[in-house]
C-alpha positions as CSV (number, residue, x, y, z in Angstrom):
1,X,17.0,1.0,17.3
2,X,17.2,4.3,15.9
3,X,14.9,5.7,13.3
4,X,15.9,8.0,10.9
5,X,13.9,11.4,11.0
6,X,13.3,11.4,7.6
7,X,12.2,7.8,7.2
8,X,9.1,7.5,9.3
9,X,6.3,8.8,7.3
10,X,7.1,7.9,3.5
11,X,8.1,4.3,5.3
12,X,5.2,4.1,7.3
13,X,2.8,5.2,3.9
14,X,4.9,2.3,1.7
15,X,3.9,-0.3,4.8
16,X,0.4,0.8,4.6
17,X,0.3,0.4,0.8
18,X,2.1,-3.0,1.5
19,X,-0.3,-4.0,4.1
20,X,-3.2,-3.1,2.0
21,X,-1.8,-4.9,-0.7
22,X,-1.3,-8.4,1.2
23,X,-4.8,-8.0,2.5
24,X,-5.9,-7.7,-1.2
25,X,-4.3,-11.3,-2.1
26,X,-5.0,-12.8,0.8
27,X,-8.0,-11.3,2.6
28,X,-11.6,-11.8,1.9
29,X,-12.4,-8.1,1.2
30,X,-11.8,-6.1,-1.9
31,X,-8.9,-3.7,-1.0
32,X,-6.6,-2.3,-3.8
33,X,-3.5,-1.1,-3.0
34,X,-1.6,2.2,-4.8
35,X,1.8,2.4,-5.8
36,X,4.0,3.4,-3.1
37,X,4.8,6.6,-3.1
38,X,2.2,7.7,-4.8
39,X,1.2,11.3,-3.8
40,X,-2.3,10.9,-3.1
41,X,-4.3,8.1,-1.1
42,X,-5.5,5.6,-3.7
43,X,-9.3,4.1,-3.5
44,X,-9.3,1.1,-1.2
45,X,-6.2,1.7,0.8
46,X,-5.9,2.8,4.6
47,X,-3.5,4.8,6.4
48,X,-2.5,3.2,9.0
49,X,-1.4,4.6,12.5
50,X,1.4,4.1,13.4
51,X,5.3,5.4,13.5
52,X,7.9,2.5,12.7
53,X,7.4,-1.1,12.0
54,X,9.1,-3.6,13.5
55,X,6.7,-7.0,13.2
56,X,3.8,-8.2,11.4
57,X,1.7,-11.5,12.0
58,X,-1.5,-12.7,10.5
59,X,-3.9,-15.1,12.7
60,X,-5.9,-16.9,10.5
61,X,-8.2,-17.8,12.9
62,X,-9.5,-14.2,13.9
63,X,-8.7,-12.9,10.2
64,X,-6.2,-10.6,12.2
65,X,-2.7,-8.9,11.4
66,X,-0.6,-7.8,14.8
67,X,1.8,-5.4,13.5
68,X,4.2,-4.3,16.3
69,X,5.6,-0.4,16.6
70,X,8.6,-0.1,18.0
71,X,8.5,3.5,18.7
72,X,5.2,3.9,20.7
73,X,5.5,1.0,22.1
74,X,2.2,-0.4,20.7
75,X,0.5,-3.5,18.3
76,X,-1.8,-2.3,16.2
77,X,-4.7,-5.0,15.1
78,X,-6.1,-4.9,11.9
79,X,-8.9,-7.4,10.1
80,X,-8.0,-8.7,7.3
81,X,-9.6,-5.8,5.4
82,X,-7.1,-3.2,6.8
83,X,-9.4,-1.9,8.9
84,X,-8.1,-0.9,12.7
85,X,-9.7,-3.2,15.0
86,X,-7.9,-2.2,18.0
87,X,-4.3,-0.2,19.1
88,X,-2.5,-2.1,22.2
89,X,-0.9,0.8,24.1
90,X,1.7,0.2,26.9
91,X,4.3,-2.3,25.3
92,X,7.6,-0.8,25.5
93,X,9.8,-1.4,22.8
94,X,7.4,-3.5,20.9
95,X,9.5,-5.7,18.3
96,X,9.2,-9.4,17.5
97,X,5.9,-11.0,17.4
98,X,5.4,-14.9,17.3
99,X,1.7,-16.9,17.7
100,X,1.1,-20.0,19.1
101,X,0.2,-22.8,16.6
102,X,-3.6,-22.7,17.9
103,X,-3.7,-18.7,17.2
104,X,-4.8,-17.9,20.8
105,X,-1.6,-16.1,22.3
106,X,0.3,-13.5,20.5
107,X,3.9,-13.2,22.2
108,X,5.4,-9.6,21.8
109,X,8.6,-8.7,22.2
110,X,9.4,-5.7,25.0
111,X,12.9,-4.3,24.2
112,X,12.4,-1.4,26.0
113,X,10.9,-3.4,28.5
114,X,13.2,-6.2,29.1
115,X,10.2,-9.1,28.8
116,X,7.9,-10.5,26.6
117,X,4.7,-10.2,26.8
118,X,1.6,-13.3,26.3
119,X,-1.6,-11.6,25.4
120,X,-4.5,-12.9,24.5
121,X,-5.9,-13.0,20.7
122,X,-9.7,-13.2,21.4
123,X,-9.9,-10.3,24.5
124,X,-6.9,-8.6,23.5
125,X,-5.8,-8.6,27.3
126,X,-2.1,-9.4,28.8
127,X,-2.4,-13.4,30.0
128,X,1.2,-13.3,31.2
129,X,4.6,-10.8,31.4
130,X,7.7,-13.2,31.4
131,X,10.7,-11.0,32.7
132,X,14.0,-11.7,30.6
133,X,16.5,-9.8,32.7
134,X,17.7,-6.7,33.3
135,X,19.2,-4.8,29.8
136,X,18.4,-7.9,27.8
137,X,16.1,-6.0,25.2
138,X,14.8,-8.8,23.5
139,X,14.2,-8.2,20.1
140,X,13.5,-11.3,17.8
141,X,11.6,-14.1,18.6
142,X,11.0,-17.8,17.4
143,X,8.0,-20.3,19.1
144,X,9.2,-23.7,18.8
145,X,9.2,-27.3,20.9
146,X,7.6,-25.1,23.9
147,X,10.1,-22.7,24.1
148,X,10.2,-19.2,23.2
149,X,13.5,-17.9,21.7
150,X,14.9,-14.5,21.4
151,X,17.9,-12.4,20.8
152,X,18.7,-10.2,23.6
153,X,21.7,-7.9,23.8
154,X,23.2,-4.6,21.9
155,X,25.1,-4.6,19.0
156,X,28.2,-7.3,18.9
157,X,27.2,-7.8,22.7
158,X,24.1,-10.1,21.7
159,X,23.1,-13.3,22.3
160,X,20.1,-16.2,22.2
161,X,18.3,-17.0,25.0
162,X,15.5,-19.0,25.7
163,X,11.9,-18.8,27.6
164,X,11.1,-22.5,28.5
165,X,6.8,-22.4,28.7
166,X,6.5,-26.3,29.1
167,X,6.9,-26.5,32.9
168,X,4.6,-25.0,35.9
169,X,7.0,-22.3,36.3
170,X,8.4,-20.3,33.0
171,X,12.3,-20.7,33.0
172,X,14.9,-17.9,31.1
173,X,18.1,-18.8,30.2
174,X,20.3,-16.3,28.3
175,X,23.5,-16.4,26.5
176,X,22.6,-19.5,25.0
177,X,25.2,-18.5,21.9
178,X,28.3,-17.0,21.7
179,X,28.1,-13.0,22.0
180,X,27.9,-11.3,18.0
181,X,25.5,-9.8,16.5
182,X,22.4,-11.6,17.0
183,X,19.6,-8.8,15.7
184,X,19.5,-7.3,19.1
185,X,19.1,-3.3,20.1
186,X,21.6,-0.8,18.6
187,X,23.1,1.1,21.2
């Protein structure tokens, strides 16, 4: 997916604020958030660092938000105070983000990278890469019944496929749907 030169900082600044103000409702701090746009950083917000959006998901459990960076190929983890915790370099393509139910694995989506990625929500460390296939580019996901689901494909060429987690040996299938346009890259 392309970004648009003269998107990335005013969008990235109206996340933040949007961030900021989610934290505010549901967080246990006491962050206000500006309106967007506003030309000056308001009391209470925090800029956060990164270049394009993709994803964002909130553990609960470890008072966490995962939000995934398509660009630089990073998740950036934030408390629930919007304070950086920690910036997870090396994930090509970073898109889609899901969580387990029991808040311990965080599955990125690598659609640069043609996998997705397990790592784990207390050490922050990769627990498992799961291939998807050459020039799949996954790029949505959904966790349900022990399988992983993701679009995978460009443009009208795109597809579901699945990552089935329930055996001893992780099994991809793809092209689990008619080809259209299922969310995947643009080319």
């Amino acid at each position: 997916m392309k970004q648009r030169p003269d998107r990335g900082a005013r969008w990235g600044r109206l996340l933040a604020v949007t961030v900021v103000g989610a934290l505010a409702l549901f967080g246990p701090g006491s962050a206000t958030a500006g309106a967007a746009g506003a030309p000056t950083e308001q009391p209470g917000t925090t800029e956060l660092p990164y270049a394009y959006h993709s994803d964002l998901e909130t553990d609960a459990r470890h008072q966490r938000l995962y939000i995934s960076d398509r660009v630089t190929g990073s998740v950036l983890v934030t408390d629930f105070d919007g304070r950086v915790v920690r910036k997870l370099d090396g994930l090509p393509g970073a898109a889609d983000l899901a969580l387990s139910k029991d808040n311990r694995t965080l599955y990125v989506a690598l659609a640069d990278g043609d996998a997705v990625v397990a790592l784990d929500t207390a050490t922050y460390r990769q627990k498992a890469r799961y291939p998807t296939g050459e020039g799949t580019g996954p790029a949505q996901l959904a966790l349900t019944g022990g399988k992983l689901w993701f679009s995978h494909g460009e443009n009208w060429e795109s597809s579901i496929g699945s990552l089935d987690l329930g055996g001893s040996k992780p099994v991809v299938r793809l092209n689990l749907t008619p080809e259209g346009y299922w969310g995947g890259r643009r080319g």
